[in-house]
Backbone as CSV, one residue per row, in Angstrom:
resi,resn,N_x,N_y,N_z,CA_x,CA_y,CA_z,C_x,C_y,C_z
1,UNK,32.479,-73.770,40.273,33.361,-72.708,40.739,33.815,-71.832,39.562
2,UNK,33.780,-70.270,39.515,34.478,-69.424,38.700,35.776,-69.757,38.408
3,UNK,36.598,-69.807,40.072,37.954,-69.639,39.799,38.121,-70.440,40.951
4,UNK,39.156,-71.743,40.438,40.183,-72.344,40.942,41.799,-72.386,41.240
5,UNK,42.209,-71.926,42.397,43.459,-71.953,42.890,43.731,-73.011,43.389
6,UNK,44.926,-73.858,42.481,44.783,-75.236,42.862,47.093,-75.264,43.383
7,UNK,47.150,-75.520,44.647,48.793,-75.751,44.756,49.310,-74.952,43.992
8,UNK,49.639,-73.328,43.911,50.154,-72.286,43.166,51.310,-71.828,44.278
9,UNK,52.548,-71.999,43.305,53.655,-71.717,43.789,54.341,-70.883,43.101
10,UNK,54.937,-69.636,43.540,55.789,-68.919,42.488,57.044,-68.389,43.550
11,UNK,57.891,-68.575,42.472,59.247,-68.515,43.009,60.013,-67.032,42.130
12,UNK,60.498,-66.104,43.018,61.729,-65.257,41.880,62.770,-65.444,42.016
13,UNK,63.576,-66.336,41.224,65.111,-66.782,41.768,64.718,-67.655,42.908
14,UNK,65.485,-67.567,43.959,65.182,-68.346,45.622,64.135,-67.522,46.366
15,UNK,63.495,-66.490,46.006,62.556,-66.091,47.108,61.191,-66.540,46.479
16,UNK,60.451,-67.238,47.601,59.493,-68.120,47.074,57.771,-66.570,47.467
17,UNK,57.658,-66.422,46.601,56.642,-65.279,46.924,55.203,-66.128,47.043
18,UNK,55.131,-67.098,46.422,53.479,-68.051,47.228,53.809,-69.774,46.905
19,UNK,53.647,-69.952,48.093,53.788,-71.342,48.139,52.982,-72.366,48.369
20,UNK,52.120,-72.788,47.476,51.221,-74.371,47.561,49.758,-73.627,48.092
21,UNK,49.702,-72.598,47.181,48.215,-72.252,47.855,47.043,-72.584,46.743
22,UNK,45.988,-72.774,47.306,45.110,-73.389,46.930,43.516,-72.231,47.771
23,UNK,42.685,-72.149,46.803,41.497,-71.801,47.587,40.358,-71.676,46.444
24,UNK,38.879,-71.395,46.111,38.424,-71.518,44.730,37.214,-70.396,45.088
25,UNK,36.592,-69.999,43.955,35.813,-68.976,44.659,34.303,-69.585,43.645
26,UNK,33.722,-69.423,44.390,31.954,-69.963,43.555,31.387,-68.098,43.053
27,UNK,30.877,-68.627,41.544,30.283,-67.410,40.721,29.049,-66.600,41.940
28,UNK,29.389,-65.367,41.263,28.714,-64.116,41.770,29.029,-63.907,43.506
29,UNK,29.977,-64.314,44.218,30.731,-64.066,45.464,31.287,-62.923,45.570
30,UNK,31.479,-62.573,46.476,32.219,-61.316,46.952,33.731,-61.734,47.949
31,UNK,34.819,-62.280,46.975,35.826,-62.792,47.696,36.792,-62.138,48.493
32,UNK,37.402,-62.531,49.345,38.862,-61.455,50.206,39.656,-62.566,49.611
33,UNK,41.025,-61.633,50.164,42.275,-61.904,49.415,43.172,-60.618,50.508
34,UNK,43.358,-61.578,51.846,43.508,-60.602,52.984,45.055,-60.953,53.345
35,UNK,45.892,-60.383,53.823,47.369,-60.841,54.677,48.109,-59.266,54.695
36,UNK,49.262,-59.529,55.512,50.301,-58.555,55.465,51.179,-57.604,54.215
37,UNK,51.400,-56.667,54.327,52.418,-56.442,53.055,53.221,-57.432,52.926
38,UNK,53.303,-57.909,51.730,54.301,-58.917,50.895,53.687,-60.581,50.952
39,UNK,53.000,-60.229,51.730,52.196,-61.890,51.502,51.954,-62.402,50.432
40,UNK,51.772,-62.033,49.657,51.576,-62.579,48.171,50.608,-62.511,47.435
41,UNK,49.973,-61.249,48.081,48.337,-61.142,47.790,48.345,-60.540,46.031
42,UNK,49.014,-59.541,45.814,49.544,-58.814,44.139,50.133,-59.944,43.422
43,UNK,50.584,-60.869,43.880,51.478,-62.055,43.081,50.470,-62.606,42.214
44,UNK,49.261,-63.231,43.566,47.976,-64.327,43.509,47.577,-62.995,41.827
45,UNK,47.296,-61.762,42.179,46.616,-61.371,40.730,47.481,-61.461,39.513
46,UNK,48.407,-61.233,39.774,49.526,-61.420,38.685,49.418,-62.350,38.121
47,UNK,49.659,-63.869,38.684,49.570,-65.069,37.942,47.623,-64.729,37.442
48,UNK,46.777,-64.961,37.980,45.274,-64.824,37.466,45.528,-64.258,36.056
49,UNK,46.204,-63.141,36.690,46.254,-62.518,34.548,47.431,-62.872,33.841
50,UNK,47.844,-63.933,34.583,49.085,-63.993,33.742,49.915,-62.663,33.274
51,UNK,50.432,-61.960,34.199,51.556,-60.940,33.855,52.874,-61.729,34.622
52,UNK,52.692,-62.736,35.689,53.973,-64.284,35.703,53.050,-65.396,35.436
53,UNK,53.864,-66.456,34.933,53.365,-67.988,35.177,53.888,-68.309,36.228
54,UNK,52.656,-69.261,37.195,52.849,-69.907,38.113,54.401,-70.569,38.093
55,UNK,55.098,-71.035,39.224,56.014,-72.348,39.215,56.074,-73.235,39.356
56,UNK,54.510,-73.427,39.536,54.106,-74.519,40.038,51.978,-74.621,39.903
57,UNK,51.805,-75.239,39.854,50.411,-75.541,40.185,49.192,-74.971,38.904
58,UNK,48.062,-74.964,39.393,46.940,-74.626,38.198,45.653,-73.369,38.416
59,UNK,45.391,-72.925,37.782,44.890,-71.856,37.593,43.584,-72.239,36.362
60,UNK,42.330,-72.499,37.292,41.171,-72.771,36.313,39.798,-71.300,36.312
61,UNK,39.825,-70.975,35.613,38.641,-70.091,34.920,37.285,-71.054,34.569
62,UNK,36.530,-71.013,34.756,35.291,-71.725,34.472,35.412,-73.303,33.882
63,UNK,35.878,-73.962,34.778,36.422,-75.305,34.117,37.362,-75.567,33.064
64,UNK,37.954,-74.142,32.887,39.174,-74.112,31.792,40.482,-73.663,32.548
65,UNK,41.783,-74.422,32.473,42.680,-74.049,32.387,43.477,-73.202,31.969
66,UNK,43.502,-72.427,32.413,44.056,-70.462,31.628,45.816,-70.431,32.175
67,UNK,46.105,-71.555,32.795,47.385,-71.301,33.006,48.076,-71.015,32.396
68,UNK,48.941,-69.473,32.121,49.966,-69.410,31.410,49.840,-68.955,29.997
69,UNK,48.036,-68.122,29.660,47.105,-68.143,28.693,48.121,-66.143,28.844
70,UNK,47.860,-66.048,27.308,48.505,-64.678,27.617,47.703,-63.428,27.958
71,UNK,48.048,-62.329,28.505,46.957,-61.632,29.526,45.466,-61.233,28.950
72,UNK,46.360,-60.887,27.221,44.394,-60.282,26.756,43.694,-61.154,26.139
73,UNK,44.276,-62.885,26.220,43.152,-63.627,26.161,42.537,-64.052,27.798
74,UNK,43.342,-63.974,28.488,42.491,-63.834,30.041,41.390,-62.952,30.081
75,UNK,41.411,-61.937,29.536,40.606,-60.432,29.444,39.210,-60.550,28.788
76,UNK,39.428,-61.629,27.319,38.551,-61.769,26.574,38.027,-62.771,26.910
77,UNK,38.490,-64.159,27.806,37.839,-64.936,28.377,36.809,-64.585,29.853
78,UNK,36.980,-63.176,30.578,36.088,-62.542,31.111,36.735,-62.460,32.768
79,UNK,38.057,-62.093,32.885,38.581,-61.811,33.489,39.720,-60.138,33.421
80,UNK,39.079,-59.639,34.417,39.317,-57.919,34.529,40.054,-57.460,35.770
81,UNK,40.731,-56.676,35.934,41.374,-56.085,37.227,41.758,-54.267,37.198
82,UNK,41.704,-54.165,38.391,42.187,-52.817,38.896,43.370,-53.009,39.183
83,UNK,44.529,-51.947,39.654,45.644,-52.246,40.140,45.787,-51.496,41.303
84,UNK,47.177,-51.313,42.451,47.042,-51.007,43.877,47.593,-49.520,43.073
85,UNK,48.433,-49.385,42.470,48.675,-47.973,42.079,47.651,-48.009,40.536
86,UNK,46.961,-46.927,40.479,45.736,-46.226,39.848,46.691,-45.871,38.036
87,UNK,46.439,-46.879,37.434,46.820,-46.676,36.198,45.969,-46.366,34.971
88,UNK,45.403,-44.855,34.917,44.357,-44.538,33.911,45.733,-43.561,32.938
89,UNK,44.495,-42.967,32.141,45.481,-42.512,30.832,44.820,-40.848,31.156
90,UNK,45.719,-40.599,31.506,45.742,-39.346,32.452,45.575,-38.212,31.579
91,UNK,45.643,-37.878,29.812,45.303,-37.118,29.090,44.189,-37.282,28.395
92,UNK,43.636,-38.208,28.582,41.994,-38.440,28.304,40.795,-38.180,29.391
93,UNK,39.936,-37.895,28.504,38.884,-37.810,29.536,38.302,-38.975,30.520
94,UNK,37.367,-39.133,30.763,36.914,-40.167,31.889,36.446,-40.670,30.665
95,UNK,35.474,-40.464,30.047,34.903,-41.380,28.999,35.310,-41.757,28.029
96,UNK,36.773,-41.401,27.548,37.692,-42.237,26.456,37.828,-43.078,27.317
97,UNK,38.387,-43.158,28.300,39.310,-44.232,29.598,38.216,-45.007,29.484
98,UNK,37.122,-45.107,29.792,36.340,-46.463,29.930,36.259,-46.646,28.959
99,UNK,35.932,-45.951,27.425,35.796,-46.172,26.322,36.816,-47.604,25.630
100,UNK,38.102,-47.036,26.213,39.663,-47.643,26.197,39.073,-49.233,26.275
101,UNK,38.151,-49.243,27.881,38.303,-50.438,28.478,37.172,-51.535,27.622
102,UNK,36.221,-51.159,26.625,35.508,-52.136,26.280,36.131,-52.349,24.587
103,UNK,37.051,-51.592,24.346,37.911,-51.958,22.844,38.112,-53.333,22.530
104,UNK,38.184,-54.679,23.727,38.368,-55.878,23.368,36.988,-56.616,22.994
105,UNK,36.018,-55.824,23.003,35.154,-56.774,22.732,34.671,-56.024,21.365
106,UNK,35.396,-55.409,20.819,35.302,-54.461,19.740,35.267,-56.238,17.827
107,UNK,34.540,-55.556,17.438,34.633,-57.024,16.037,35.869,-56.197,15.124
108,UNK,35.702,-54.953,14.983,36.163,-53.817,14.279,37.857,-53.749,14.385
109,UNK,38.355,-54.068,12.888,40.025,-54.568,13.110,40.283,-52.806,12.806
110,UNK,41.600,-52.819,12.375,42.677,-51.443,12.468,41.978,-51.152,10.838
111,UNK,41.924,-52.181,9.936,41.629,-51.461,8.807,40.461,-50.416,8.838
112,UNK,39.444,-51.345,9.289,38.310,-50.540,9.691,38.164,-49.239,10.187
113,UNK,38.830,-49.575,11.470,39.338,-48.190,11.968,40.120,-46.984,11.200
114,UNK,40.823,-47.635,10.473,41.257,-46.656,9.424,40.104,-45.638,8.649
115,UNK,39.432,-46.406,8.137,38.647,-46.356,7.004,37.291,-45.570,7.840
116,UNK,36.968,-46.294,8.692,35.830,-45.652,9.707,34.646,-45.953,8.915
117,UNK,34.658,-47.370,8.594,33.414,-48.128,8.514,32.327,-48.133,8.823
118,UNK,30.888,-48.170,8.445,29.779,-48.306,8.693,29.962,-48.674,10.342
119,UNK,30.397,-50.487,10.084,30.156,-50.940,11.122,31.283,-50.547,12.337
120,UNK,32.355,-49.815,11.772,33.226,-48.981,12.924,32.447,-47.885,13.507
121,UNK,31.851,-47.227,12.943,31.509,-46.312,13.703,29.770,-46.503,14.371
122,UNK,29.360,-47.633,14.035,28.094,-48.270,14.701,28.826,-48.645,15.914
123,UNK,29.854,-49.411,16.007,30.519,-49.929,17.510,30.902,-49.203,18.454
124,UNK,31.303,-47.639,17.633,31.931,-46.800,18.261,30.795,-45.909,19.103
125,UNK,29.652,-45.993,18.459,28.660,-44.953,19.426,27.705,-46.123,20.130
126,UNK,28.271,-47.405,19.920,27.186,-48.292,21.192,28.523,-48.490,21.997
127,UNK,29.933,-48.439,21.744,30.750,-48.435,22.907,30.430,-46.849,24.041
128,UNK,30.482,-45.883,22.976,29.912,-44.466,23.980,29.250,-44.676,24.830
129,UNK,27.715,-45.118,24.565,26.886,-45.390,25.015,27.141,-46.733,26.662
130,UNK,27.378,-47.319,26.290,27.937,-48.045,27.103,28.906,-47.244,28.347
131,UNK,29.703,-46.721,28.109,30.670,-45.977,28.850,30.022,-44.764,29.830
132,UNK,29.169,-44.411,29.027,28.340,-43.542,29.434,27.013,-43.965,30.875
133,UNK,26.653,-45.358,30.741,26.299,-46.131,31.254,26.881,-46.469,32.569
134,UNK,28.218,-46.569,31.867,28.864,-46.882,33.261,29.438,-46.211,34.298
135,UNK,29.804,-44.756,33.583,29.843,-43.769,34.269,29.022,-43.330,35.440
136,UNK,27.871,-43.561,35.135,26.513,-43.312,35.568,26.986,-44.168,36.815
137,UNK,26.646,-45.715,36.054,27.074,-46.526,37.796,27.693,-46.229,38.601
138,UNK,29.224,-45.525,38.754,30.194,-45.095,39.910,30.261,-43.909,39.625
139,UNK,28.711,-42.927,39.597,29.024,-41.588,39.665,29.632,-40.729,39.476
140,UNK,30.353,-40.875,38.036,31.253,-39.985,37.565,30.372,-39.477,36.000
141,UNK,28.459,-39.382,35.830,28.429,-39.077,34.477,28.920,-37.462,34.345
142,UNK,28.517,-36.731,35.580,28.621,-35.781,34.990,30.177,-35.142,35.178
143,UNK,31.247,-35.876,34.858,32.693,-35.601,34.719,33.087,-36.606,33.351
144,UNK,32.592,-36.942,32.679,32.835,-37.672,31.574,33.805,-37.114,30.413
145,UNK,33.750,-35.617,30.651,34.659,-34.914,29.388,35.992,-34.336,30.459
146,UNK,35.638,-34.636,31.813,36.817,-34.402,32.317,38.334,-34.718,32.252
147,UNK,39.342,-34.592,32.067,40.918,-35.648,31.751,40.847,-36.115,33.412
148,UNK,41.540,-37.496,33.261,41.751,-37.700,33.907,42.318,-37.914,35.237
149,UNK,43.282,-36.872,35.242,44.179,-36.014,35.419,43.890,-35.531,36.645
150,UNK,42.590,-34.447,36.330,41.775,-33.737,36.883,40.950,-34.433,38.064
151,UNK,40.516,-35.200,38.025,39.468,-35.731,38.778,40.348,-36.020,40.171
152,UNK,38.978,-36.076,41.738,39.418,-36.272,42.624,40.201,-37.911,42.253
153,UNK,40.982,-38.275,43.719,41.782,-39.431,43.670,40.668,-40.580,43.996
154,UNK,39.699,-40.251,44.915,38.365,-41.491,44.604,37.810,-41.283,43.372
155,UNK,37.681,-40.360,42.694,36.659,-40.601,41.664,37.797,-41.302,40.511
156,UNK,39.023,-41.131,40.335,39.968,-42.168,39.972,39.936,-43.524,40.163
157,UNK,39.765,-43.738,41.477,39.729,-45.317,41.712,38.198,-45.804,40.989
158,UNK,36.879,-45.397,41.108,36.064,-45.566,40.550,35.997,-45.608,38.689
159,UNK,36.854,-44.395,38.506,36.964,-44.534,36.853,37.928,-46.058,36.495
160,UNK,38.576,-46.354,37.504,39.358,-47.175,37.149,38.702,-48.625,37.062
161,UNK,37.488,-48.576,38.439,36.742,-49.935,37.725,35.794,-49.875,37.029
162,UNK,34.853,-48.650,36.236,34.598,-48.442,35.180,35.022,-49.111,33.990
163,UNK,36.269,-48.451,34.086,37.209,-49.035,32.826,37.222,-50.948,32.454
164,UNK,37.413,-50.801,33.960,37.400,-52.379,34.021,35.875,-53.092,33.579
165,UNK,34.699,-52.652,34.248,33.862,-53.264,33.959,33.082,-53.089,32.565
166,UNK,33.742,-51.925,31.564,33.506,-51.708,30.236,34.069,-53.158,29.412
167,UNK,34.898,-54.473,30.001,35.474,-54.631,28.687,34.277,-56.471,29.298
168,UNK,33.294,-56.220,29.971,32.298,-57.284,30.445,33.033,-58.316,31.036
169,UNK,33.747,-57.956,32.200,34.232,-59.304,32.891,33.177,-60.093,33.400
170,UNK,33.432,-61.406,33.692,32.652,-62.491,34.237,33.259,-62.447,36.050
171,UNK,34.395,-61.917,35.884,35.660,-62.149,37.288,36.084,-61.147,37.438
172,UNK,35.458,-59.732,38.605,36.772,-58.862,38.603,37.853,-58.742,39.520
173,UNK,38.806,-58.717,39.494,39.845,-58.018,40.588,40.493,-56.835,40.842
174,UNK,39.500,-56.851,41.925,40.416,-55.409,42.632,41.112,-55.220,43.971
175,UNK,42.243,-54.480,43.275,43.695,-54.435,43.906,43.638,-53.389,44.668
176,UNK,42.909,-53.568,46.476,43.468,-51.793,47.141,42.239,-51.502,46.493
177,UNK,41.251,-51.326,46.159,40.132,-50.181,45.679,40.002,-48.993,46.892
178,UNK,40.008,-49.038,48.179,40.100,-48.122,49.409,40.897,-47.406,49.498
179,UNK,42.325,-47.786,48.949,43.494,-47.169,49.303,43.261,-45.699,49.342
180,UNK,43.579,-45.121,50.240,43.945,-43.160,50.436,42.439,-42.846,50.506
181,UNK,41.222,-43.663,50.673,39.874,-43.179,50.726,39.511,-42.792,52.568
182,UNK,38.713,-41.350,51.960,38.071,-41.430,53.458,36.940,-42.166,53.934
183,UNK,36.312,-42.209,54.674,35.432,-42.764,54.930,33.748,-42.844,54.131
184,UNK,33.678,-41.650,53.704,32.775,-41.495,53.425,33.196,-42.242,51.391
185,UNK,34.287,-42.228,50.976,34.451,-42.659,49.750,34.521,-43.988,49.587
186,UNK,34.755,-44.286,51.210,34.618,-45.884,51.099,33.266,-46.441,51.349
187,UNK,32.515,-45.826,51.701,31.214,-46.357,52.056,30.222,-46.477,50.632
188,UNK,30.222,-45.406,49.450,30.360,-45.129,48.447,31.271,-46.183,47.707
189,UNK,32.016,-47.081,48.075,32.402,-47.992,47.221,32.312,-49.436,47.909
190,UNK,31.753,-49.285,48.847,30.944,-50.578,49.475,29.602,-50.650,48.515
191,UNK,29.247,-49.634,48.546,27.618,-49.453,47.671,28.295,-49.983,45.599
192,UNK,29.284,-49.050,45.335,29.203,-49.818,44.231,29.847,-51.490,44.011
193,UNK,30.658,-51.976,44.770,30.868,-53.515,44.696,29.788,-54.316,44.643
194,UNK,28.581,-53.664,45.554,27.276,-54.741,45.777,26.651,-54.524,44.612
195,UNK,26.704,-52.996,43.380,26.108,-53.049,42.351,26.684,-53.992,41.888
196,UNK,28.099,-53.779,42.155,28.473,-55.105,40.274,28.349,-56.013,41.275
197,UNK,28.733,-56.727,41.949,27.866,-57.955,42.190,26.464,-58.561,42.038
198,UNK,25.577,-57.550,41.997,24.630,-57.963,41.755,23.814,-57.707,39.729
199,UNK,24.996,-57.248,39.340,25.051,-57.540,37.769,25.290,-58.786,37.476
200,UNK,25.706,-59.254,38.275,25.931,-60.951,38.400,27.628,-61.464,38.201
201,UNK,28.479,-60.349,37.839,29.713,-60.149,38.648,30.826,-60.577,39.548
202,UNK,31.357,-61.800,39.539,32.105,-62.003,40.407,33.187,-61.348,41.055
203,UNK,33.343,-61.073,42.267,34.309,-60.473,42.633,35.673,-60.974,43.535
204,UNK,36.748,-60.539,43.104,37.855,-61.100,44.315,38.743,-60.108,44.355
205,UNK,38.819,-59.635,45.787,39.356,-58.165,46.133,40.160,-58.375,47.225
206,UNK,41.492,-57.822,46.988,42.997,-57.321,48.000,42.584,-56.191,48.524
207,UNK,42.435,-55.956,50.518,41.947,-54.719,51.019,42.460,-54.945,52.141
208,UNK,43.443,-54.005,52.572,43.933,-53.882,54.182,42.732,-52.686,55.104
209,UNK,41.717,-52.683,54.500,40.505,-51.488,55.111,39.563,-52.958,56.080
210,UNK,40.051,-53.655,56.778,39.478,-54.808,57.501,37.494,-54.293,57.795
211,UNK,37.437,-53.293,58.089,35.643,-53.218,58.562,34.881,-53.402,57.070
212,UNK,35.700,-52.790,55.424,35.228,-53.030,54.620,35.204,-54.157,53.908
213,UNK,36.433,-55.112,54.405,36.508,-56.312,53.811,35.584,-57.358,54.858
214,UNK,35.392,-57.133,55.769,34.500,-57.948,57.316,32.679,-57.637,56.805
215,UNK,32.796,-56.378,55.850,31.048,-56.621,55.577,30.983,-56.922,54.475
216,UNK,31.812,-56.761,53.254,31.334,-56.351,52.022,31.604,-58.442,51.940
217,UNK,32.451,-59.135,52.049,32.748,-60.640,51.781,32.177,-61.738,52.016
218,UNK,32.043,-62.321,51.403,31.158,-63.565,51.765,32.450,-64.503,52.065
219,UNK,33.252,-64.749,51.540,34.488,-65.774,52.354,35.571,-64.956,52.191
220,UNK,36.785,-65.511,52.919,38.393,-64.860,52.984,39.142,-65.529,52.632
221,UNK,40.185,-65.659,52.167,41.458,-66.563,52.318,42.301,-65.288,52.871
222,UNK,43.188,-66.092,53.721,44.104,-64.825,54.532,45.568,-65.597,54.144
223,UNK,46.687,-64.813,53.796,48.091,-65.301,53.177,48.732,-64.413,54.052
224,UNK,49.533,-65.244,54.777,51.328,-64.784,55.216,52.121,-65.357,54.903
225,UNK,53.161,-64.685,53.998,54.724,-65.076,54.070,54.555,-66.022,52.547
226,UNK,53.407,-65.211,51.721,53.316,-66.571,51.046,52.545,-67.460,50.861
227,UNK,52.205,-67.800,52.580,51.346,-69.240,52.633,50.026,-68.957,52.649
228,UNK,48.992,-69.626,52.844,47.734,-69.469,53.414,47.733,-70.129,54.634
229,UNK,46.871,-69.194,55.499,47.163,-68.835,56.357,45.576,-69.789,57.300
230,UNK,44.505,-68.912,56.816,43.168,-69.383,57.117,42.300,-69.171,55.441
231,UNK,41.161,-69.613,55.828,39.901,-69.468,54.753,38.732,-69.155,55.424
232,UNK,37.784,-68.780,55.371,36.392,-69.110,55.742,35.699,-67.650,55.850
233,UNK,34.639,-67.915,56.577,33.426,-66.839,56.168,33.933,-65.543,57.092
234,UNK,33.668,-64.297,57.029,34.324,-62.930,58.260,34.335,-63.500,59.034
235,UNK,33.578,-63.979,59.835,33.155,-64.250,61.103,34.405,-65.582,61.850
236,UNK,34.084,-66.337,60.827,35.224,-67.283,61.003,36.767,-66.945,60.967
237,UNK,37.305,-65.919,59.949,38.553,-64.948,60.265,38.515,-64.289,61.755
238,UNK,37.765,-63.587,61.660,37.632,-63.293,62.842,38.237,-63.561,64.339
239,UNK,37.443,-64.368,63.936,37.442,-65.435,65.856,38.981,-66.598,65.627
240,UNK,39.471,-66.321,64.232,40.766,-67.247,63.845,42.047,-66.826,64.910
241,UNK,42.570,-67.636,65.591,43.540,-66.776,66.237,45.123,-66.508,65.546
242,UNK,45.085,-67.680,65.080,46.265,-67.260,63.916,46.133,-66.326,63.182
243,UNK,45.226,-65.720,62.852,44.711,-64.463,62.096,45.016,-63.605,62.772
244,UNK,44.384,-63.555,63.946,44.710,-62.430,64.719,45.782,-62.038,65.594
245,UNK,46.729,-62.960,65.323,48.282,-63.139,66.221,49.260,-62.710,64.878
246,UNK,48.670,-63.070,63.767,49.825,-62.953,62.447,49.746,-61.622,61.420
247,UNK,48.254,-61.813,61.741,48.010,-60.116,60.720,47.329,-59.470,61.346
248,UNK,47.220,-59.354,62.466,46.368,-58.066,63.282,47.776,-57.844,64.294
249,UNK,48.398,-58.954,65.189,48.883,-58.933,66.212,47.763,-58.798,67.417
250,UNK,48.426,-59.320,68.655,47.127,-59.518,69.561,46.504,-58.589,70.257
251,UNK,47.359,-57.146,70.213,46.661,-56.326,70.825,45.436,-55.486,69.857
252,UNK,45.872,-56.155,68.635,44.779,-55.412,67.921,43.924,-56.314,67.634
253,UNK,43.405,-57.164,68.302,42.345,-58.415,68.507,40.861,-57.396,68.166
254,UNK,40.801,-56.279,69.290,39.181,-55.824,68.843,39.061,-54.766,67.758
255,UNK,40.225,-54.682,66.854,39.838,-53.601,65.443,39.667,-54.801,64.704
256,UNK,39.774,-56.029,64.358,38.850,-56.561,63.381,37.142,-56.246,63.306
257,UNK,36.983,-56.348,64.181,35.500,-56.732,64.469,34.851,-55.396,63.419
């Protein structure tokens, strides 16, 4: 298994935001990470990168224990994320911003950088290169000198997992990647998830867009209130009726499908 969620409990003060959940995801998957607003679905990424420690329970990365590991050694151990609100660096272009995102795998310290070393500026035009690369993948090469600023609000969410997939995760998470997309931008980002998945890519993704999370997933875990709720393959969410009484409600039984 990539990633193990083993009895993860987090508490703020008395409000218990996830309680005793457990679920694990096997390498190169396409995971959900499905429930209501406030379920605890942003928490579950939070602890992953450690921006809280659990209050409870364990958190394994490739047979390693990362619990409580601080966020940019999570990062460098090959764990990456998007967020639900779109946090790029809005006076740079598209291709500094991804540029930004592969700096951790950079050998090249501050002196270097100072100095602008042989081998600083060898890193610096195979990081270009790279960025440039990736641009390409979520269709933004030819906006690369654009600020960020500028660009539509999908081609944002795309620069944003750019960024992410510049710094070589093994695990990514994305938070909302659909959010404010029309249809046609989501279909366009059904197509790029199956690329990085099939870079060999793991994925585990928070999405209230149910037809995109029902094709693009190979399993679910569904959280209310906190808890977990169900697990298993679309199909099996699906036909779950607690699923569909707790986070659909019953009259909306046939918009899962």
């Amino acid at each position: 298994m990539v990633l193990k969620i083993q009895n993860v409990s987090k508490n703020f003060g008395g409000i218990s935001a996830l309680t005793d959940v457990s679920f694990s995801i096997k390498e190169g998957e396409i995971y959900g990470l499905i429930g209501p607003n406030g379920a605890g679905k942003t928490t579950m990424f939070n602890l992953i990168t450690n921006i809280f420690s659990p209050t409870a329970g364990e958190i394994t990365f490739n047979e390693e224990n990362i619990t409580g590991i601080k966020p940019h050694k999570i990062t460098e151990k090959g764990i990456c994320r998007t967020y639900q609100n779109i946090r790029l660096f809005t006076q740079m272009s598209a291709l500094e911003n991804v540029m930004v995102g592969g700096h951790c795998r950079s050998r090249s310290g501050v002196m270097r950088g100072v100095f602008r070393t042989k081998l600083q500026r060898k890193e610096e035009q195979e990081l270009k290169q790279k960025a440039e690369g990736l641009l390409e993948l979520v269709g933004l090469k030819e906006f690369k000198d654009v600020l960020a600023e500028n660009l539509a609000y999908g081609q944002q969410r795309r620069l944003e997992i750019a960024r992410a997939l510049a710094s070589d995760p093994k695990l990514l998470l994305l938070d909302e990647p659909a959010a404010g997309m029309n249809e046609k931008e989501t279909d366009s980002l059904f197509d790029l998830i199956k690329k990085v998945q099939a870079r060999g890519i793991t994925v585990l993704i928070i999405e209230h867009d149910m037809p995109l999370i029902m094709k693009i997933c190979d399993r679910i875990t569904v959280l209310n209130f906190g808890k977990k709720l169900a697990e298993g393959t679309p199909l099996e969410i699906q036909d779950n009726d607690a699923v569909i009484e707790a986070y659909l409600g019953k009259e909306e039984e046939d918009d899962i499908a």
